[in-house]
C-alpha positions in Angstrom: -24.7 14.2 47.6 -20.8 14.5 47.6 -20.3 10.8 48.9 -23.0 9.4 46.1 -21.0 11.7 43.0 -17.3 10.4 44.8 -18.4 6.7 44.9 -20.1 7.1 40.6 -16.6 8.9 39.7 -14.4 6.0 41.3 -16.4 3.2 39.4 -16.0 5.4 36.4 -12.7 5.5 36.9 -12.8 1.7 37.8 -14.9 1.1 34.7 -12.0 2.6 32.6 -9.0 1.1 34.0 -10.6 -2.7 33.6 -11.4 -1.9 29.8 -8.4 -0.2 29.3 -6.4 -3.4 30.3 -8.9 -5.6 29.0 -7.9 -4.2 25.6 -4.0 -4.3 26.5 -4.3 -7.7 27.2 -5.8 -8.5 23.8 -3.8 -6.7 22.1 -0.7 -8.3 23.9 -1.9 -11.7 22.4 -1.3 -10.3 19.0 -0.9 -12.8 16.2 -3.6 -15.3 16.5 -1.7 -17.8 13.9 -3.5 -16.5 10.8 -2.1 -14.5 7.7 -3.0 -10.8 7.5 -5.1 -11.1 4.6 -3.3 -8.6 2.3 0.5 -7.5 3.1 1.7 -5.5 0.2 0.9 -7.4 -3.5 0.2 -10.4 -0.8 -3.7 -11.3 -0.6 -4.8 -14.4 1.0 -1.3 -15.8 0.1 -1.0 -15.6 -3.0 0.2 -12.7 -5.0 -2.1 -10.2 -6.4 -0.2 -9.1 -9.3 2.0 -11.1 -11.8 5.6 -10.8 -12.5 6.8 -10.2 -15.6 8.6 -13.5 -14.9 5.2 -15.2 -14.8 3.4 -12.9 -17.7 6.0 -13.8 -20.3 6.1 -18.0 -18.9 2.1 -18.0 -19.3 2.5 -16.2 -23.0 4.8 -18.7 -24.2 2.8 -21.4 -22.6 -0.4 -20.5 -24.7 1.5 -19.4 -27.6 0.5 -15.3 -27.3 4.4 -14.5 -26.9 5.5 -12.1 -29.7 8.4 -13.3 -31.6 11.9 -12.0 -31.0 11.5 -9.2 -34.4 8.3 -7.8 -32.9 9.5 -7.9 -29.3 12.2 -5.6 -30.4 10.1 -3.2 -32.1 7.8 -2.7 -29.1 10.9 -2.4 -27.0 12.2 0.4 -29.6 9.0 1.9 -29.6 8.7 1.9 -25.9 12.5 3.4 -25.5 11.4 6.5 -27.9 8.5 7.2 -26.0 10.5 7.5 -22.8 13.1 9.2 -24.6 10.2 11.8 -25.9 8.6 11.9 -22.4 11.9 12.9 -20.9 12.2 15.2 -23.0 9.2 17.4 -22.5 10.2 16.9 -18.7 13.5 18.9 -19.5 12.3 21.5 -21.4 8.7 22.1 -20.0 7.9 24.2 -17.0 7.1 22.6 -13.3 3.3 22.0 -13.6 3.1 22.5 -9.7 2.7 25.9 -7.9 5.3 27.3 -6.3 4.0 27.0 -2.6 2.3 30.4 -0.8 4.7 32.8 0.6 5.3 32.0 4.4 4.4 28.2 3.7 7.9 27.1 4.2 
């Protein structure tokens, strides 16, 4: 019975070694010559979000674009609320727990 359990665990161990390199060597081969298909804001080429570059060409283009006295306004409007928002930063509390003692 030792011999027959000896000669399973070496073509076990056989078994292992050939997928084990069977899967090195695939993996070794690597790019295959086709695009990941998403890197990033990259899917299938072709970015998957626009720019602003590209939002404000397309709102011109179909005539959506604000003109320049309402552009500013939303920009003003936009620069208060950030102003507001970091203000409340400054003078509000951390709203995260201070870690568990002995968690450092």
């Amino acid at each position: 019975m030792g011999m027959m359990a000896l000669r399973w665990c070496r073509a076990g161990v056989m078994a292992g070694i050939m997928v084990f390199f069977s899967l090195a060597a695939a993996l070794a081969q690597g790019d295959s010559g086709t695009p990941p298909p998403r890197i990033g804001n990259i899917w299938d080429s072709l970015p998957h979000q626009p720019t602003e570059g590209n939002v404000t060409a397309k709102e011109h283009e179909t005539g959506v674009a604000p003109d320049a006295t309402r552009e500013r306004d939303i920009n003003k409007e936009l620069q208060n609320l950030d102003e507001q928002l970091l203000n409340e930063e400054k003078t509000s509390p951390p709203a995260i727990p201070p870690p568990p003692p002995g968690a450092d």
